[in-house]
N, C-alpha and C positions, 0 to 999 in steps of 0.2 A: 114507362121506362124506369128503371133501376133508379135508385138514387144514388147519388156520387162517393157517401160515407158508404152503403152498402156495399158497392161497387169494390171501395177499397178493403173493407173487411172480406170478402168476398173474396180478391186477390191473397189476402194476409193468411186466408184458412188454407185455400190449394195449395201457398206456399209450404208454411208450416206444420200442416197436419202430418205429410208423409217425413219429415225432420223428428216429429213427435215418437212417431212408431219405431223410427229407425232409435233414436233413444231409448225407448221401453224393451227393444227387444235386445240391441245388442248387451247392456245391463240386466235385464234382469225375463228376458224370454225364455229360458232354459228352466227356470221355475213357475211358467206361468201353465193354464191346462194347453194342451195344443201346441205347448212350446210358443206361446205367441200370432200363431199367425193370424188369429181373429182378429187381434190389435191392426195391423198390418190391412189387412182385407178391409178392415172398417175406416180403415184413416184415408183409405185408395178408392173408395166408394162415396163415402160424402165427396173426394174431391171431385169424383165424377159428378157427385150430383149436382155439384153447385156451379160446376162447367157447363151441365145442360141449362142450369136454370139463364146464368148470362150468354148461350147459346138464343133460347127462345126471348131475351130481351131482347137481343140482337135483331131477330126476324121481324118480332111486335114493332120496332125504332125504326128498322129499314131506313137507317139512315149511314149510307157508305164513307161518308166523312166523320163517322163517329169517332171522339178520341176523348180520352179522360187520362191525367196525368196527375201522380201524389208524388211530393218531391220533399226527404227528409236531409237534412244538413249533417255530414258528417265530419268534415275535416274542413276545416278553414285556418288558412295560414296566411291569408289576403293575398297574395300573388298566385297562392296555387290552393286550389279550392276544388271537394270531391264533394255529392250530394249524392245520396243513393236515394230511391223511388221505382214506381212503377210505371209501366205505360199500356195501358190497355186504347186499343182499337179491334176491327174487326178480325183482322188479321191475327191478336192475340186471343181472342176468345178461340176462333177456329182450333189456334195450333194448341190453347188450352184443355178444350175439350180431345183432341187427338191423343195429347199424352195420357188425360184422366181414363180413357176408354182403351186403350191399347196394354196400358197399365196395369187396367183393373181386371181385365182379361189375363194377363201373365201371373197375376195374384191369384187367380180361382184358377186355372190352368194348373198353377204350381202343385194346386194341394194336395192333387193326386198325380201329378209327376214326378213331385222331390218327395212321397209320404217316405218315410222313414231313409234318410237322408241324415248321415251325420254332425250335419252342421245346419238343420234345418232351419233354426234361428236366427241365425247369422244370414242365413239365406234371403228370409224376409225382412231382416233389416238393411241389408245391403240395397237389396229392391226399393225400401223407401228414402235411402238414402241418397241412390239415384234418379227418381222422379221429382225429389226435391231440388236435387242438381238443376233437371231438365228445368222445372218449373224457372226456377229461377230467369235461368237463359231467356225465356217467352215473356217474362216480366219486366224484366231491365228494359231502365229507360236510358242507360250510358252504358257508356264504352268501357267505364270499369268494373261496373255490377256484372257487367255480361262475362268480364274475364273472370272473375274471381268465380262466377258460379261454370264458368264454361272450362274451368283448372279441375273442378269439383268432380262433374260431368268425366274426368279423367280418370279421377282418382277411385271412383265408385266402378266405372266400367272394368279396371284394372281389378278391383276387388273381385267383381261378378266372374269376367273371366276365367280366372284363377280360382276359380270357386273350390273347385275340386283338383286341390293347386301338390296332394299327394302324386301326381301323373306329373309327370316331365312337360308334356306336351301343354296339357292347360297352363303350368304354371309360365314355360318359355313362351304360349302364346300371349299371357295377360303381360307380361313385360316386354313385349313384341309392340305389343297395340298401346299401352305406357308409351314409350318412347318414341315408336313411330309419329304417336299425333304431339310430343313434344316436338319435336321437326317443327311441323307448323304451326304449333302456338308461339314458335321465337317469330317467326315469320309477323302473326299476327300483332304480338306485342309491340314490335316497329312498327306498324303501321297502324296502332293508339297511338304509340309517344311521338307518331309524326305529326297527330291528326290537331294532338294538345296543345302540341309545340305552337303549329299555326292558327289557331282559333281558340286554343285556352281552355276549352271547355272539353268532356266528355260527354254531355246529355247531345242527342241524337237529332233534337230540331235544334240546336247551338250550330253544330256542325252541319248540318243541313244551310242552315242560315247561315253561316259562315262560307263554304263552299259557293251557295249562290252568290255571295257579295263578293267574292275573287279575292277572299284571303287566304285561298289556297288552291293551284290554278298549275297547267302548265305539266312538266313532266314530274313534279315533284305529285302533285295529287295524283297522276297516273302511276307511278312508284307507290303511293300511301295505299291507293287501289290494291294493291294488285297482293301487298304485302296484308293487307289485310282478308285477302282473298286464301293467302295461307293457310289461314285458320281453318277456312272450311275445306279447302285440299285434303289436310289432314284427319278432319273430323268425317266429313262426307267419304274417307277415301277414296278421291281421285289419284287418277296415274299422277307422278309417282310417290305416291307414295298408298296406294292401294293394297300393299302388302299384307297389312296387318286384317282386315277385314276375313279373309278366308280363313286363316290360322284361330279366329275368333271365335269358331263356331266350336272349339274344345269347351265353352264352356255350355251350363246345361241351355237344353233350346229355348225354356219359355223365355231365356235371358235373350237368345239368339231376336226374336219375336219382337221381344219389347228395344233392344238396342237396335239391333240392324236392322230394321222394318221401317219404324215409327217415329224414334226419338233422337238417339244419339247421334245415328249417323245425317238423321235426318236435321238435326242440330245445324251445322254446314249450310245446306240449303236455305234455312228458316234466318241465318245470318248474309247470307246473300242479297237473299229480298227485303230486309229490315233495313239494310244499308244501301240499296241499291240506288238512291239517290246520290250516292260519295261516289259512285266509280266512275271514270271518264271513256269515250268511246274507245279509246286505245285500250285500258285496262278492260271493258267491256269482249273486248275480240281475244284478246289473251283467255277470259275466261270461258267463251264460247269454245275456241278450240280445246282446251282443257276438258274440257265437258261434254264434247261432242265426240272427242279419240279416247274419252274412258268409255262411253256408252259401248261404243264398238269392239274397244279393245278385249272389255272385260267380258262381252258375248262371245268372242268369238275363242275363251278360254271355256267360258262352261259351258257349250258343246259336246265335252270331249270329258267330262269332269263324271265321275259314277259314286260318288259320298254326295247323297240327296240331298247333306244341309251344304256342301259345298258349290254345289249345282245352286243354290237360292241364294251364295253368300255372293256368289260373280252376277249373279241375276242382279241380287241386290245395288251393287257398285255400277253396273251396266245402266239401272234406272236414273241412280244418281246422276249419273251424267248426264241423262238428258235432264233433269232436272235444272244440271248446271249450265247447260246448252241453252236451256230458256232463257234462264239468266244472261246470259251473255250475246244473245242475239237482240237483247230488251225487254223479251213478254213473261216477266216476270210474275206474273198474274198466273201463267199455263203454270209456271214450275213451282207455285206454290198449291193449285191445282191439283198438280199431278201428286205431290207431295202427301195431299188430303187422300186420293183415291190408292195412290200406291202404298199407305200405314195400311188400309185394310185389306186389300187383297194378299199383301205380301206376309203382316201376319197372318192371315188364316195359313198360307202354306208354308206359312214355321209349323204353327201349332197342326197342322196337317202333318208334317215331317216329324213334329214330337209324337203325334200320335204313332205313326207308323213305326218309329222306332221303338216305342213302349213297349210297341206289341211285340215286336220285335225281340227285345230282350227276355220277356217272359217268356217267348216261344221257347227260346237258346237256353235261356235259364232249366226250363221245364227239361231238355233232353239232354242238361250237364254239359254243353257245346257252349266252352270260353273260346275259342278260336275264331270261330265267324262273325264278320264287320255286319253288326247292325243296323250299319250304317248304306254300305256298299246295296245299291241298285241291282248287281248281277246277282245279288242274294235273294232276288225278290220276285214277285213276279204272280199274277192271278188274286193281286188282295183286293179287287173291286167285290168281288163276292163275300167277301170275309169282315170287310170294313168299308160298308157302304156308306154311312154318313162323313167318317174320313174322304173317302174316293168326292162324291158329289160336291163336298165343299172345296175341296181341292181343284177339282175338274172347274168349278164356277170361276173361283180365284184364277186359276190357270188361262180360263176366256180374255178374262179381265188383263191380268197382266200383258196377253197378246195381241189384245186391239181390239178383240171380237166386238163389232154393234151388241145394242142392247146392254152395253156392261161399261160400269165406271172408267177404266183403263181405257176404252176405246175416245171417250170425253176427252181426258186429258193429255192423251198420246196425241192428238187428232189435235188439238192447240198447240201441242211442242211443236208438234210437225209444221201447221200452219205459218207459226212463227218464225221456226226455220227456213220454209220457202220464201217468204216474204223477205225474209232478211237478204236471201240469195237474189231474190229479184232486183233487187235495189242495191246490190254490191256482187255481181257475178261473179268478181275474184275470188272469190270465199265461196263454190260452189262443191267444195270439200266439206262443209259442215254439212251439207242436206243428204252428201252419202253417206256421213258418218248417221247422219240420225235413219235415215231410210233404211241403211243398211242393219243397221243395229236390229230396228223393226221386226225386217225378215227373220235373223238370225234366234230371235225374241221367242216366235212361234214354236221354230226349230224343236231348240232344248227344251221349251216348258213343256211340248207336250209328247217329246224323247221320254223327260222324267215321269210323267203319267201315265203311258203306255210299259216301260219299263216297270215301274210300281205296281202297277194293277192289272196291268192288262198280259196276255200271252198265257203259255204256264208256267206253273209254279218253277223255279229256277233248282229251289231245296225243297219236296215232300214235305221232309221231315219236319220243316221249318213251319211248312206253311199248315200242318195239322194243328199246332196251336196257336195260329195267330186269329185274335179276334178284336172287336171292336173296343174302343176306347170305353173308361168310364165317362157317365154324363156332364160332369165337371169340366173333363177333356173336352168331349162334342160340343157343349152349349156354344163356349164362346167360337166353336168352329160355324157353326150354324147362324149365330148373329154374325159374322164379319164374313160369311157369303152374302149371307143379305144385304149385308153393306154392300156387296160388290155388285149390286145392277146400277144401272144409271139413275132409276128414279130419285133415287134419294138424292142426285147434284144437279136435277133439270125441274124441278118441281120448282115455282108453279108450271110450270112447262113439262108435257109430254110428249115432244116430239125427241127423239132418240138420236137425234144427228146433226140437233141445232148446238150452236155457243152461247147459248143462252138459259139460263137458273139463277136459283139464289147467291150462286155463289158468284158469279160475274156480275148478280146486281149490285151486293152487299160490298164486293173484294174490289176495288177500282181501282186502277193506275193512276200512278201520281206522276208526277212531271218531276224528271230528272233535275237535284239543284246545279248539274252543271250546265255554267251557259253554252248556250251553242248546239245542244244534243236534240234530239228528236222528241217532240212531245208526246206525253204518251196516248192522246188523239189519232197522232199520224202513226204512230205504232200501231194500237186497236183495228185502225181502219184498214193497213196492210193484212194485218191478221185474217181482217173478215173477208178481205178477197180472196186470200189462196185458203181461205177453208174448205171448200170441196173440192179445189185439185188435187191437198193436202190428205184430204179423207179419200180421194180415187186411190190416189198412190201408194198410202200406209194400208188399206185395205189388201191392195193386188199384194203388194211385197208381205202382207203377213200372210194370206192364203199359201203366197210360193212355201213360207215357213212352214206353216201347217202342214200344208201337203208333203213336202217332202219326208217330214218326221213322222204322218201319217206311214208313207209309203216304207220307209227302211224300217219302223220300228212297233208298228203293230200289222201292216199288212203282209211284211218282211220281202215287199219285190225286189229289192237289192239286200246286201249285205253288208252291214255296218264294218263287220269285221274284215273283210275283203277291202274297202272302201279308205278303210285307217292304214291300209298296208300299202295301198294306192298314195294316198296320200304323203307319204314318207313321213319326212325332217317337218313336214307345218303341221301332220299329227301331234307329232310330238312334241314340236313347241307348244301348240296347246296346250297337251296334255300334261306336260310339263311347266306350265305357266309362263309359259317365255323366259324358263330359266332365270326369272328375276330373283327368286332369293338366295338361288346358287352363285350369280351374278354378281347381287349384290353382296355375298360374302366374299367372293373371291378378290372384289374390286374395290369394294368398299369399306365391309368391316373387319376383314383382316389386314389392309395396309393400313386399318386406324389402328388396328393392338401392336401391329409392329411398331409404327411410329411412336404408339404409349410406353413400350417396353421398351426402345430408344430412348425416348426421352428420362423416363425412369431410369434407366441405366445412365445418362449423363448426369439425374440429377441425385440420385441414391451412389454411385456405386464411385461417379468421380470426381461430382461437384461437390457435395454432402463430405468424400472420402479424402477428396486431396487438397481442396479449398474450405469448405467449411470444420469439419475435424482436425484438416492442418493448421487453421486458423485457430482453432484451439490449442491445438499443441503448442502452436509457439506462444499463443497466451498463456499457456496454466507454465508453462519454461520462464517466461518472463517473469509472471508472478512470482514466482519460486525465487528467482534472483533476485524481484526487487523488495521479494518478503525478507529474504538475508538479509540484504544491504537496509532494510527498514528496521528488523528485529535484532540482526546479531550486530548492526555495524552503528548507526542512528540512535536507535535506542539505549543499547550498552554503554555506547560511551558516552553522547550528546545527555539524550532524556535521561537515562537509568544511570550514568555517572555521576551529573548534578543531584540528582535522587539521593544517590549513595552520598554523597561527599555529605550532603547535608543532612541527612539521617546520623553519618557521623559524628559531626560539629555538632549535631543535638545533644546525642549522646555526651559527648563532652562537658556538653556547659550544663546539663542534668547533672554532673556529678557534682558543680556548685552550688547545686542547690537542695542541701543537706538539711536545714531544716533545724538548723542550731545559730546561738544568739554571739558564739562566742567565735563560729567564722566569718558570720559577717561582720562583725566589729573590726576582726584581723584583717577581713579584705579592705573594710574602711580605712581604717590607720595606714594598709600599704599605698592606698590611693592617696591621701592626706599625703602622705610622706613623698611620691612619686611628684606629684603639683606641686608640693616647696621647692623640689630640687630640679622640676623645670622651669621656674620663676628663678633661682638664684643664677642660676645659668644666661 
């Protein structure tokens, strides 16, 4: 085993190396050869490596209660006291190694996606400036570290988005996705300063141990719950505030890949589970349903969606929810799980969707054709031939994300699921979440492999197009070819080969802990519900993703129905779809234009007749005032009171100056008359 200093320098390097890079490059990268990105790529590589290395401690230790905490004093005022530190367990190595390898993928991915990219530099500093973000988040051992680097995490995504912030569209998306996840970090921040309030402390086993001792109990910790659950609403984008995740995809893909895949959004999740000894079983259902009508919601928009990264951006959000759905039914183990299996399958079909688009562009480039969406699906059509290593690893990922046996995604869809039924068995009222996840399931198969058949399969949609599209460079493929690999099951059931159990290193190492509120289900009686509806859980999510498959088999490469017939049948719930449920139309009409009118009201009461008639008028009549009481001080006061007595005795000086002449023979005369004046008031 590792040693404890090691341990912590260990942590200090993955933190700050990619800080390092993002320094050198946005400084002085533009003069370096390469414009810097070797800095960048070498700082996102050792952190990879040193993530596997306390990766394989982990395995060597095999110890699931492993925990190491360094704790550095930073603010002490004796009543209100902040320490920042680390907290490593198993669960931070995992989601360590996650980010290093997802990351480090977007950095060699980049360097033949963004080559000659005007802001190239900037590009890879911004990237490191975000993994150190993310790093952070995974490290924190309190409730204040994690905000300050989870503000960060903001600020950097805003940057990446807006990358190529000359377009309207990226620049309105990265201040979209700003401020949308400001929404629920206010959220969040109330439920820190509830948490402080009542136990005094932000480090995580404080609060833990505080919560179990019942100094903070009742609806008030179900309120801290739930406000704290904000955060990842926003970050994870859950309904509602899902908005902003789709419009994200303006920026370039490898970002698309590393953010909406792997990290940022996956951020959310990784704060659920970390804290998931704080929420109470009421805040627990609140976040279940949250999590359970985004999975659904957000399938049952990409369906209908034909911009290929937007089809993966609702995919994306739809995962998340069931993520959040674990969480909230208890088996927070599945959705940190699935969390693991869904960074790799879902970047590969970014980096799948960068590729295709790359090609894409060249193709259009090559025949002087700026008009056609690179992007758009009906543009497409017959590239399995053309871009086979694209196609296979995409088709792998695409198993995976669907359920299919044999493949990572089927593992941990197959515990969400589980956990879901269990939860329903034992509270029937709630027999709404297990369609929300079942359903979602089916819908899952639908469109990933709509998008597949669409992309690759049928014929070509444009000739023209498809004569010059070819395969990615090796830079592009490689990390598509590792993170298919990633996507079979072996790698999450080992030492175990059976393909259909609940059991690997990862449910040996990753272990439930008992909730610190008292009263709640222990995570014993959790597991063991789990382990019973595991194969009626794997009958069910099996059938309903076949019905998936199949049907999108049937309208969209066998073509026995007619998609486009089928959309016109459909009517008004096409088009909700298709139109997102009109949420951001909605949301303007209802939301953020009664906010600017209300702004421009209030600006006009307070510019135009607070500012105009009270506060200017209140000038007015001061400087009038002054005015009068400058007369009455200067011409009236002065003149006569101060500057009369002035005057009168400037004169009187003057006067008795002219006595004193400076001759011996008048003042002998003014003697004598005084001598003479004293006899003659003595004889008197």
């Amino acid at each position: 085993m590792i040693a404890s200093n090691t341990i912590t320098l260990f942590c200090l390097l993955i933190l700050f190396l990619p800080l390092v890079a993002f320094v050198i490059n946005i400084f002085i990268g533009k003069r370096l050869p390469r414009e810097g990105d070797w800095v960048s790529v070498g700082a996102i590589l050792i952190t990879l490596l040193l993530s596997l290395i306390l990766l394989i401690s982990m395995f060597i230790n095999g110890d699931p209660n492993f925990s190491h905490e360094t704790v550095l004093p930073w603010i002490d005022l004796g009543a209100f006291k902040i320490d920042l530190g680390i907290w490593v367990d198993n669960i931070t190595v995992v989601m360590l190694v996650v980010v290093a390898l997802i990351s480090s993928m977007t950095h060699l991915f980049s360097i033949e996606y963004m080559k000659g990219d005007i802001r190239y530099n900037r590009y890879y500093a911004y990237l490191g400036l975000f993994t150190f973000s993310m790093n952070g988040i995974v490290l924190a051992n309190n409730l204040m570290s994690l905000y300050i680097f989870w503000e960060l995490v903001g600020v950097s995504s805003y940057l990446l988005i807006g990358h190529w912030f000359e377009k309207h569209s990226a620049a309105d998306a990265s201040k979209k996705a700003f401020l949308t996840n400001r929404v629920g970090d206010i959220g969040f921040f109330i439920g820190i300063m509830l948490m402080f309030t009542a136990i005094n402390s932000f480090n995580f086993q404080d609060l833990f141990d505080g919560v179990n001792q019942g100094l903070m109990a009742g609806n008030l910790l179900t309120l801290a719950g739930i406000a704290l659950f904000m955060g990842a609403v926003g970050k994870s984008s859950q309904f509602p505030l899902h908005i902003w995740l789709p419009d994200a995809m303006e920026g370039p893909t490898p970002v698309s890949a590393l953010m909406h895949a792997a990290t940022m959004v996956a951020a959310g999740v990784y704060l659920t589970v970390r804290l998931f000894p704080l929420f109470s079983p009421e805040a627990l259902t609140v976040i279940a349903y949250v999590g359970g009508f985004t999975a659904l919601f957000a399938a049952t928009i990409a369906i209908t969606q034909n911009d290929i990264k937007k089809v993966l951006a609702y995919s994306t959000v739809s995962q998340l929810g069931y993520m959040i759905l674990a969480v909230g039914v208890g088996n927070y183990v599945a959705a940190f799980f699935h969390l693991l299996t869904h960074a790799m399958f879902k970047a590969c079909l970014f980096y799948g969707s960068g590729s295709v688009i790359h090609a894409m562009h060249h193709s259009l480039h090559d025949i002087n054709d700026h008009d056609t969406d690179p992007q758009d699906m009906r543009n497409m059509g017959g590239f399995n031939s053309k871009m086979p290593i694209t196609y296979w690893t995409m088709a792998i990922a695409t198993l995976a994300i669907s359920g299919v046996p044999l493949f990572s995604g089927f593992l941990s869809k197959d515990a969400i699921l589980a956990g879901t039924l269990s939860f329903v068995e034992h509270h029937p009222e709630h027999l709404l979440l297990a369609i929300f996840g079942f359903g979602a399931a089916a819908i899952t198969g639908f469109y990933m492999f709509r998008l597949i058949f669409m992309t690759f399969h049928g014929k070509p949609k444009m000739p023209a197009v498809f004569k010059g599209i070819h395969e990615s460079p090796k830079l592009m493929t490689y990390p598509l070819i590792l993170l298919a690999g990633l996507s079979f099951f072996l790698f999450y059931t080992l030492p175990y080969f059976n393909p259909f159990s609940d059991h690997g290193w990862f449910t040996d190492l990753i272990k439930a802990k008992d909730s610190a509120v008292p009263g709640s289900l222990t995570a014993a009686e959790i597991y063991e519900g789990v382990h019973h509806a595991h194969y009626p859980a794997m009958a069910l999510s099996l059938i309903v993703a076949s019905l998936g498959i199949g049907l999108s088999y049937l309208f969209y490469f066998k073509q026995k129905f007619s998609a486009k017939s089928w959309s016109k049948r459909m009517g008004f719930l096409y088009k909700l779809s298709l139109n997102k449920y009109f949420f951001d139309e909605n949301y303007n009409r209802f939301l953020y234009q009664p906010f600017l009118k209300l702004s421009r009201a209030v600006a006009y009461l307070d510019w135009d007749l607070y500012d105009k008639y009270f506060i200017n008028g209140f000038g007015r009549v001061t400087r009038i005032f002054s005015k009068l009481t400058g007369r009455m001080d200067y011409d009236g006061l002065d003149q006569i009171l101060v500057d009369g007595i002035g005057r009168s005795m400037q004169g009187l000086g003057k006067r008795l100056k002219q006595t004193q002449t400076g001759r011996l023979q008048n003042y002998m005369l003014f003697a004598l008359i005084g001598v003479i004046v004293i006899l003659v008031f003595q004889t008197i």
